[in-house]
Every structure is written in C-alpha cells, then in structure tokens.
N, C-alpha and C positions, 0 to 999 in steps of 0.2 A: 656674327657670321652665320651663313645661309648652311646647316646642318647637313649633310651629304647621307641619304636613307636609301639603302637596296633594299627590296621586297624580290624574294624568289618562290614562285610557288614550283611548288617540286608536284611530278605526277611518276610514275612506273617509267614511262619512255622519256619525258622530257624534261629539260629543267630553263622556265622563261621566268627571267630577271627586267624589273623594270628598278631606274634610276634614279631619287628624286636629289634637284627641283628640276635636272634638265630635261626631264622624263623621256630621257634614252629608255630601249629596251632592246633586250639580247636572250637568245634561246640558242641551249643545247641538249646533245642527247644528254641524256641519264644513265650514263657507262663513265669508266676510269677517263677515257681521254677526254671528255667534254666536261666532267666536272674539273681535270687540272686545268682547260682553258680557261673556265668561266673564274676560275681561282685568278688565273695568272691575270685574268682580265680586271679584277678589284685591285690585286697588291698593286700594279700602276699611279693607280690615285685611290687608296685605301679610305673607307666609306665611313662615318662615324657609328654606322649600326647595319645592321644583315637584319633582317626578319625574315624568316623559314616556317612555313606550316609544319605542323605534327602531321605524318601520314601517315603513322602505321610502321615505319621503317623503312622506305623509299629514300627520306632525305637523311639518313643515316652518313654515307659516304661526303656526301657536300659539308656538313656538318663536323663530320672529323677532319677533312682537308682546311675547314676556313680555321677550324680552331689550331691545328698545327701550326696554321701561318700566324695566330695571335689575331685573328681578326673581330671585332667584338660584334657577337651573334648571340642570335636568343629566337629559343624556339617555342613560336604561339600556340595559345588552344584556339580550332578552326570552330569552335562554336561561338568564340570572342567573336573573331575575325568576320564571317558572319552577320554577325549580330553589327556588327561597325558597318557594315557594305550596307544594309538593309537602311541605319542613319544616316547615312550619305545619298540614299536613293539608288543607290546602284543594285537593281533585280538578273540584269544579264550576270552569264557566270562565262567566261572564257578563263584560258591559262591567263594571255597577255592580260585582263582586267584581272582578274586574281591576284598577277604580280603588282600590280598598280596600287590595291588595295591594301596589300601587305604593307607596301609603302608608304600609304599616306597613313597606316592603321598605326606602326611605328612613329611615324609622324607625330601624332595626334598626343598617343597616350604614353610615347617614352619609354617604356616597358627595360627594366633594369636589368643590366649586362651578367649574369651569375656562369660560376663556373661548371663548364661541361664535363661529363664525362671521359677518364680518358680511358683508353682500350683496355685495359684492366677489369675497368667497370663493367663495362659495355660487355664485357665476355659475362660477368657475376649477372647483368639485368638481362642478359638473353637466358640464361639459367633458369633465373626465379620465372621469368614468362610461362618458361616452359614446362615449369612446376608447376603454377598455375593451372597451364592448358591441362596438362597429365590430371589433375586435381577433381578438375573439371568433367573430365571424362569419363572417372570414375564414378562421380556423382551419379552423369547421365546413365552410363551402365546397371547401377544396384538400382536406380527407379526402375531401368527396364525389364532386371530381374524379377522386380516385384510383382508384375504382369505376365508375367511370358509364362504359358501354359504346355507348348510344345517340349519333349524331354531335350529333342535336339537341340531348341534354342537357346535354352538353360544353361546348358551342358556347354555351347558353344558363346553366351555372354561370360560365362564363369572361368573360363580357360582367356576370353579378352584381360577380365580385371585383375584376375593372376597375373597376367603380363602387364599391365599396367599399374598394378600395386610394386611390381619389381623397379619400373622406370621409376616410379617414384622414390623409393629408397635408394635406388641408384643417383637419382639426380639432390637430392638428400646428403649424402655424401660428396657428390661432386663439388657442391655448394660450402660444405664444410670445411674439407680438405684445401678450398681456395682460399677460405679466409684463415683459415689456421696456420697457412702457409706465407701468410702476409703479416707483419710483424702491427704495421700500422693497424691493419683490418682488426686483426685477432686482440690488438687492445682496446679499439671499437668496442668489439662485438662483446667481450668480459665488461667493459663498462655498464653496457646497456644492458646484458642479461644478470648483472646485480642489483638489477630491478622487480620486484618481486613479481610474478604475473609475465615476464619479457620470457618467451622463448626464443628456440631457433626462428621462425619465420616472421615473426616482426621484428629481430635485429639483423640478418641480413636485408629485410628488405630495405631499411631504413639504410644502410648501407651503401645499398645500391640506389634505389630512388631520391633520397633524400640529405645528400650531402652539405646540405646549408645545415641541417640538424646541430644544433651548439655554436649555432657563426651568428642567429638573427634572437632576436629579443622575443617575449612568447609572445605577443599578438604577432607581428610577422609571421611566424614559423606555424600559427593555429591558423593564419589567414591562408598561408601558402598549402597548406593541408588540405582545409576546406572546413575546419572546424570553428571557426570564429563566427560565432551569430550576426547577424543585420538585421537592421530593422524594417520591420512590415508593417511600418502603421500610415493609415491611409483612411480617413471619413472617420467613422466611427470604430474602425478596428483597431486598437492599440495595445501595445504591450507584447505582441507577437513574435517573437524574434525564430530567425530558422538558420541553417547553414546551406551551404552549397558549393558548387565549385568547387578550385581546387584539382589536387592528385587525388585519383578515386579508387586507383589501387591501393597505395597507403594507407586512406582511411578502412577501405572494406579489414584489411590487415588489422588495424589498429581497432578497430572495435570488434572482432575476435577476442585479443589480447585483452580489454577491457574488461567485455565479460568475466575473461578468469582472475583479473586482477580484481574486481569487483567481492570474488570471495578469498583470492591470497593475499592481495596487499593490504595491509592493515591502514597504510593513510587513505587510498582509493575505497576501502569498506566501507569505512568511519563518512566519507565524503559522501559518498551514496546513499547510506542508510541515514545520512541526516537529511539529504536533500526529500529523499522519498515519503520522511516525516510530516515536511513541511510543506506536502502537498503536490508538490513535482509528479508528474507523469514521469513511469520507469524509464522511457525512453527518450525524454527531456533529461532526467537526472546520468542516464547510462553516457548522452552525449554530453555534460559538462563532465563525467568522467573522462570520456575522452581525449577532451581539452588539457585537463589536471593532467593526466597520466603525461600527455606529449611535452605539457611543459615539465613534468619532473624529468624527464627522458634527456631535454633540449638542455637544462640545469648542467645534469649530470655530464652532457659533452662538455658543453660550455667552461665547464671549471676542474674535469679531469678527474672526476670523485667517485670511488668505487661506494653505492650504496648499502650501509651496513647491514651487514645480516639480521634477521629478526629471529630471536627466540620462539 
C-alpha cells in the first residue's frame, strides 16, 4: 500500500503542509488556532509519517500538539533537507515547495519515528539553551575586557559579567533542583555522573538532548551523535576517515567532558595514551575517546549499572 507522507514546513507566521501521493496542500497561521486546525485536519485520515523542519523553535507547538495526538513525527536537519532538494533539482525555495520537499524527502529516505520530548523535557532543554546563551556571553565579555582601555568601559563590562556570572549560577541550580526533583531524572543523572570525568553539564545535557542514550547499540548512538567515522577514500586518498553530522551540541558537550576524562578516568587515559603511542594525532586519538567514553556512558543506561568507584 501507497504510504500516506505530510511534509510541513514551518516559518515564524505560517505553517504550509503538502500531502503525499495526492499532493494536496494546506496552509495555516503559526498561532494556537491554526495549528489545532491543521492537527484536527491529519487525525481525519491520520498520515503514516509528519516530517517537520528544525527552525530554531518556531515548530515547537505543531510538534507538541501532533505528538499528544500520537501522531508519528520526526524532526529533520534542514541541511539534509537541502542537500535532498538540490538531488532532485529543485533550486526555487517557496514555503509550498519546501512542504513538498519535506514530503517526498520523508519519502525517500524513511527517516525513523523516535520519541519526542515531553514538556518536562522541553522546560530542562529551554534551560540548558539558555545556559549555553549566558556561557557564551560571558566568554564574549572577558575578550572584550581584555581590550577595553576606557576606565568607564571596564567598570561597566565588569558589572555586565557580575550579572551574568549570577544567571549562570542561577540557572545552575535551576537545572539541578529540576532533576533532583524527578525521581527518574535524578537516577539518570547518578548513573551517568558515576562515570569518572561526567559532571553536571554533560549529564543533564544528555538528559535533555539525548534520550535514546541506553535504548540504541553504540554504533547507532555514536552515528546519532555525530561521532562515528566514514570513509573518505576517493583516487588515491585512502584510509582517511572523519566525523560529521549529527547533534552538535552534544558532541561540543562531550568533548569538554573527554578532555577531563582523558586525565581522570583511568579506562579513557590508558585508551588515549595508547592511541597517541601508536602514532594517532591528539585529536584523532581525543575523538576515538569520544566515541569510547559515549559508548561506556550508553552501557551504563542500557544495563542500569552504577560505575564503581576508583581508588
């Protein structure tokens, strides 16, 4: 039987839905009443697959309403998507071919139904964002203290990052206090930080971002990351393997965490310092720690196992 595939592409004001194989299409606003339409307009004759761009947060609400109703949706990276439009020939960009694209992009390559976040979550990954953002801004502030020659401007970056060193221990705690207060969460997050090298912010973030974490086998879980090498061999260049893709918040996360696990955890040490023997570039060897570290992480959901302390 002939697959029934909605592609929506979502913008700020609109949301246009095309329908395959009838290739109907339908557009509404991007507010509360036009996404319960375009909802109530699927449950009718409920689709075998949703595909939804990633925009930033735009299709956040369509995304929570289809998954309430049990609808099976999955949300794309728009550099795939893209890169699909471009193999098919299609260089015009409207909403309505965008929808169209999604559709036939789902089509194509089947892309697997995994479970969404529920509001819970979604409140924990609007947090860590914003942790990030604050993180970040700090950064940019102490470079600009490092230049700034005026006593005023000094005076007046320095009283910024004070305020901004607070949000972050504020949202610090807030982060804390949520999963400490979740039974399920807070046995999570004791698993993973009985990981030598795991602190607070690569086991919330895994938390929040990466809920397959202990459900998929470790090449899945290092592909879904973006830490699984491919191959680049092509004429005379062989043997080249690199990473890519993927969640790229996670990995930036996780290759933090690596470094320090590089000199506390005694299997990630021992792993390193043998690779870097054998000839490995640091940063060839830092990324197959990586890899090791996430599958010992993905182990340890998978089977429920506090990792023993090390003397």
């Amino acid at each position: 039987m002939t697959k029934k595939i909605v592609g929506v592409d979502v913008s700020k004001d609109r949301l246009d839905l095309a329908i395959l194989p009838e290739e109907s299409r339908y557009s509404e606003a991007n507010e509360h009443e036009g996404v319960q339409r375009l909802v109530e307009l699927l449950i009718r004759e409920p689709p075998d697959l949703v595909v939804v761009e990633s925009t930033g947060g735009y299709e956040r609400d369509l995304v929570a309403a289809l998954v309430a109703k049990a609808m099976p949706v999955v949300v794309v990276n728009p550099r795939q998507v893209r890169d699909f439009a471009r193999a098919m020939g299609v260089l015009a960009k409207t909403d309505a071919i965008d929808a169209v694209v999604l559709a036939r992009f789902g089509e194509a390559t089947k892309p697997e139904v995994r479970p969404l976040p529920d509001e819970e979550t979604t409140a924990l990954q609007a947090l860590i964002t914003r942790r990030k953002q604050v993180s970040a801004m700090i950064v940019s502030e102490s470079n600009r203290l490092e230049t700034a020659r005026h006593k005023q401007i000094r005076n007046a970056i320095k009283r910024h990052l004070d305020w901004l060193k607070k949000q972050l221990k504020d949202l610090d705690k807030d982060i804390q206090t949520m999963i400490r207060n979740s039974p399920v969460w807070r046995e999570k997050d004791d698993l993973l930080r009985s990981v030598p090298g795991i602190g607070p912010v690569l086991s919330t973030t895994l938390l929040a971002a990466l809920p397959e974490l202990g459900k998929l086998d470790r090449k899945k879980i290092a592909a879904l990351v973006g830490v699984a090498p491919f191959n680049d061999d092509s004429g005379k260049r062989k043997g080249r393997r690199s990473i890519a893709g993927g969640r790229a918040s996670i990995r930036a996360v996780l290759y933090m965490a690596t470094m320090v696990a590089a000199r506390y955890n005694p299997t990630i040490k021992e792993f390193y310092v043998r690779l870097v023997r054998t000839g490995k570039k640091k940063l060839v060897a830092l990324t197959a720690c990586m890899r090791k570290l996430l599958t010992i992480l993905n182990a340890v959901m998978r089977d429920n196992r506090f990792v023993p302390a090390y003397s």
